[in-house]
N, C-alpha and C positions, 0 to 999 in steps of 0.2 A: 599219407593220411595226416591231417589237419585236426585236432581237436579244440575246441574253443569252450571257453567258461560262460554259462550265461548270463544273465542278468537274473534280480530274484529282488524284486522290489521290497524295502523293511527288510533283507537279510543281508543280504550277499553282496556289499560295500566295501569299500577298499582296506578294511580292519581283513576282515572273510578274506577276499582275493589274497592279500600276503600271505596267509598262513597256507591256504590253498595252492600257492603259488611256489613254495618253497619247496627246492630238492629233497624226495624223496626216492629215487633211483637208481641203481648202479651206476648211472651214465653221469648220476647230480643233475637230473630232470624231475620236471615236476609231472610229466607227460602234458601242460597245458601249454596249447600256443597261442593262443590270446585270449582275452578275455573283454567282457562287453561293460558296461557300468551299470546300473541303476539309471536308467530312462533320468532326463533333465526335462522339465516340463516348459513349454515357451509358448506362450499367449499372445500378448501382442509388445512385448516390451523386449529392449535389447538388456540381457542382466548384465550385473557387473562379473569382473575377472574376481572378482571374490569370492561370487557362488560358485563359480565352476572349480575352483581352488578348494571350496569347499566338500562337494561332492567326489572332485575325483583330483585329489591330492596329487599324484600320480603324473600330474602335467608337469610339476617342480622336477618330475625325474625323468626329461625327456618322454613323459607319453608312457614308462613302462612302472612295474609293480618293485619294493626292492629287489627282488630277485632277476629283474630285465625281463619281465614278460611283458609284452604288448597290452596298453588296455585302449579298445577304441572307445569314444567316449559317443553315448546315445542320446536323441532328441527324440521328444513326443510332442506332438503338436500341428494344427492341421491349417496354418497358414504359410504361406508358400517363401514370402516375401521376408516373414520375422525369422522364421527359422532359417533361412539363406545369411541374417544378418548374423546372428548366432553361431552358427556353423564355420562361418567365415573368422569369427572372434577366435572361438576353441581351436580352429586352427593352427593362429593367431599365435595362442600361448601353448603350442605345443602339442595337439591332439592328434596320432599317428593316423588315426578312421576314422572318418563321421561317421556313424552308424545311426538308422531312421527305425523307430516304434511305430508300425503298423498289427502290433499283435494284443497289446495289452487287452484282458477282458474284462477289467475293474470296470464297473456300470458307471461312479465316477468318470473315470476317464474316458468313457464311453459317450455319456450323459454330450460331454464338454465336445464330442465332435472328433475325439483323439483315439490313437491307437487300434485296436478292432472296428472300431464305428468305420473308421476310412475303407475298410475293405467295400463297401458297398459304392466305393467313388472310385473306381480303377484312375478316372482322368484327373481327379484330383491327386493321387499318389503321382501320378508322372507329373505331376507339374511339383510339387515338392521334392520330389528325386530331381528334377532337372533345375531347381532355381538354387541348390544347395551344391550341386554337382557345376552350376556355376561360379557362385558365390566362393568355392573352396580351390585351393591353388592344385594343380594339375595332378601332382606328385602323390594329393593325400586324397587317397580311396574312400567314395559316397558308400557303405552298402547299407542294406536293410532287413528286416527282419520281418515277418509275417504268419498269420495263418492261412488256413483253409479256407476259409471266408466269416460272416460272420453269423448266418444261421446253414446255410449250407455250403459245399465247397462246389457248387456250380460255378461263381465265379473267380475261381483259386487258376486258371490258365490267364486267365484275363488278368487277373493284379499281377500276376508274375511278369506278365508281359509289359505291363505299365510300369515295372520298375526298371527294369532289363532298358525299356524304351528311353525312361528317362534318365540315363544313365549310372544305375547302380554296376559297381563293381562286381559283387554279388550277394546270395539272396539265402537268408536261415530263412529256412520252410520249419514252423512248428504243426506236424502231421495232425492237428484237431482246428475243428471249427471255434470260434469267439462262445458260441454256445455248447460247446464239447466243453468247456473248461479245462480241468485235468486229469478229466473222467479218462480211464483207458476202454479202448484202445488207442491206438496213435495210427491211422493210416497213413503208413509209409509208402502204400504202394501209388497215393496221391502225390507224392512227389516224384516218383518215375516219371509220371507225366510232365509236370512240370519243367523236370529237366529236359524231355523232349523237344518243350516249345520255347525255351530260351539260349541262348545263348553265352551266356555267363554260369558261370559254379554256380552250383545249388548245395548247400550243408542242411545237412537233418538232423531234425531236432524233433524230441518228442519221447519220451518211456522208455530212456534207455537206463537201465537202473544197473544191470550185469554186461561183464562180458559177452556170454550169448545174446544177451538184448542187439548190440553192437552189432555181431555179426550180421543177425538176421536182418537190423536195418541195413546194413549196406548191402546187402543182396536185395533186398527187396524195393530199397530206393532208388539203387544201383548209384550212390553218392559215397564219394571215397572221405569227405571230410563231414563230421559231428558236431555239435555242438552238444554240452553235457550240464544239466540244469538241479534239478532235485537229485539226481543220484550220484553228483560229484560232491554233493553238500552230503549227502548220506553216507557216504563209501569217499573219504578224503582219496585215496588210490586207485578211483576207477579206473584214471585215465593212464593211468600208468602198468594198471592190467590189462586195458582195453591191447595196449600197443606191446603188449610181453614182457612187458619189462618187470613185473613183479608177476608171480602165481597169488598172491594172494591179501587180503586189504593189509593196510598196519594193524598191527597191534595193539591194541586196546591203549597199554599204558603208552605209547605214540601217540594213539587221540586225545586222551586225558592231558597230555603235558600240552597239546595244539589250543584246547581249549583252559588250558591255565593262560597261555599268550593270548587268547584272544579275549578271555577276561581282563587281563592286565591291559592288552589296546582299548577296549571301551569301559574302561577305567581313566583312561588316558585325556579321553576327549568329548564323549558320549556323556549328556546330562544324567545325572543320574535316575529318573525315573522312568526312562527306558532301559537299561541296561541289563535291567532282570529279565526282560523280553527278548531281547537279542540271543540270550544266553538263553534260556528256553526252549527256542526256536531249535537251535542248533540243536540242543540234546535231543528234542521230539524228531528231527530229520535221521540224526545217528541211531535212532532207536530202531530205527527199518533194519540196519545191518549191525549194530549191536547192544545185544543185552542188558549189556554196564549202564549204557548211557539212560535208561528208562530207568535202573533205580538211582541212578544219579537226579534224575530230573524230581523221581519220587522224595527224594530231600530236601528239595527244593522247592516244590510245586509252589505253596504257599508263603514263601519269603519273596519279599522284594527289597528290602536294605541291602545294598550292596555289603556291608560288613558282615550282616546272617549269612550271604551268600557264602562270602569267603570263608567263615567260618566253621560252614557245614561243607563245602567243598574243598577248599585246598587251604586249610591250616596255617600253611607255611606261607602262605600268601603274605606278600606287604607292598601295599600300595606303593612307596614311596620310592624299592629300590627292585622289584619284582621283574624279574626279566630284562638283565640288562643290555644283555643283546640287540633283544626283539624291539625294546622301547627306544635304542639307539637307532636303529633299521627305521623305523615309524618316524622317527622326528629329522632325521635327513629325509626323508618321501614329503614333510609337510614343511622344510626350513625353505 
């Protein structure tokens, strides 16, 4: 079994992936095997090695997170030719996986022709799988990502097929439609199917929030590998329950100290008028599986200066020498 981290556009960046990505296990495993980036969006321009430096730091480290996990790094975008030029670039500078956005349901990104919109062009997906799948050197794996379709999953055999055809390695199936959004449920049992008619792995993805979630999707998808999205951001130790290796999540004061490091990373580098959002985000996600973290947020709700922040949350905080570990780890992933 294969677990992957998934992408979580505005959250889950390569500050998130580290801390997510750090042994928690008997074994010094994080239970993650790879993990996907934050969609890079591509229009009609080749970007610089700047941006991609920028989004997913992670290239400076061989392609993996500090702790050596794999990140493939993702493209959104619905021309066939710019993204091949791209793909070929991130390569280029080290990118273990191309990994392809065919799921986004942002109505923006939608709007633009990108991500769930493509579901409605199965022949346009294969020709983006296949001009990226040429463009990119033999060795480094095209896959892609997908839903069900985008108002209903009638044509969810057919995109599968059109990725499969144009040479994806293989294929996250997220079990809802573009217009499911993250409504539950997740029909898993649409990706049975899917694996039927392809050829390549299929990993499921969709409302796996517990252990039992887990189980039941792999019975029911009949797919040995996961992808793990809102409920490894909720429960930092799913994956490492999911696979036995822990009975039960961390400990409170374990997430509290994850989220003292991951204040102290976007403190680091994150302008400051997001930063109070980041941190937000995360407590409202933790507050699914713990208590703590909703009146933690309750302290916060209404502060946004990063210094109120730290002040009402971690005391001891100081900017300047605060985790010197964590902020050592961070600045070799970006030297």
């Amino acid at each position: 079994m294969r677990i992957l981290l998934a992408p979580m556009e505005g959250l889950l960046d390569h500050r998130l992936r580290d801390i997510l990505t750090q042994p928690g296990g008997a074994a010094g495993s994080c239970g993650i095997d790879a993990c996907v980036t934050e969609f890079i969006r591509i229009t009609s321009t080749l970007l610089p090695a700047e941006r991609f430096h920028r989004v997913v730091p992670e290239l400076r480290n061989r392609g993996r997170t500090p702790a050596g996990v794999p990140v493939r790094v993702q493209f959104l975008g619905s021309d066939p030719a710019c993204l091949a030029e791209n793909a070929a670039l991130a390569a280029m500078l080290g990118a273990p996986v191309i990994d392809l956005n065919f799921g986004c349901p942002a109505r923006l990104v939608n709007r633009h022709g990108g991500g769930a919109a493509l579901l409605r062009d199965p022949g346009l997906m294969r020709a983006i799988v296949h001009a990226v799948r040429q463009a990119v050197p033999a060795a480094i794996p095209v896959t892609a990502k997908m839903r069900l379709g985008y108002d209903t999953p009638d044509v969810a055999l057919d995109c599968a097929r059109a990725l499969a055809d144009g040479g994806a390695a293989e294929i996250v199936v997220h079990a809802r439609t573009r217009t499911d959004g993250y409504r539950p449920p997740a029909y898993w049992e649409w990706i049975a199917s899917i694996r039927e008619h392809v050829r390549i792995p299929v990993i499921a993805n969709g409302e796996i929030w517990t252990v039992d979630d887990a189980r039941r999707c792999r019975a029911v998808s009949g797919c040995d590998d996961l992808m793990l999205g809102r409920g490894a951001v909720a429960n930092p130790a799913l994956a490492l329950m999911i696979r036995g290796d822990r009975d039960t999540g961390f400990a409170w004061p374990e997430v509290r100290e994850m989220l003292r490091r991951y204040w102290a990373a976007i403190g680091l580098q994150m302008p400051e008028r997001h930063r109070h959002g980041r941190l937000k985000q995360w407590l409202l996600h933790l507050a699914r599986h713990y208590p703590e973290a909703r009146d933690e947020f309750g302290l916060i709700r209404r502060l946004v200066r990063p210094e109120d922040i730290s002040g009402a949350l971690f005391p001891e905080f100081n900017a300047t020498d605060a985790i010197p570990v964590f902020s050592s780890r961070l600045a070799m992933s970006l030297a």
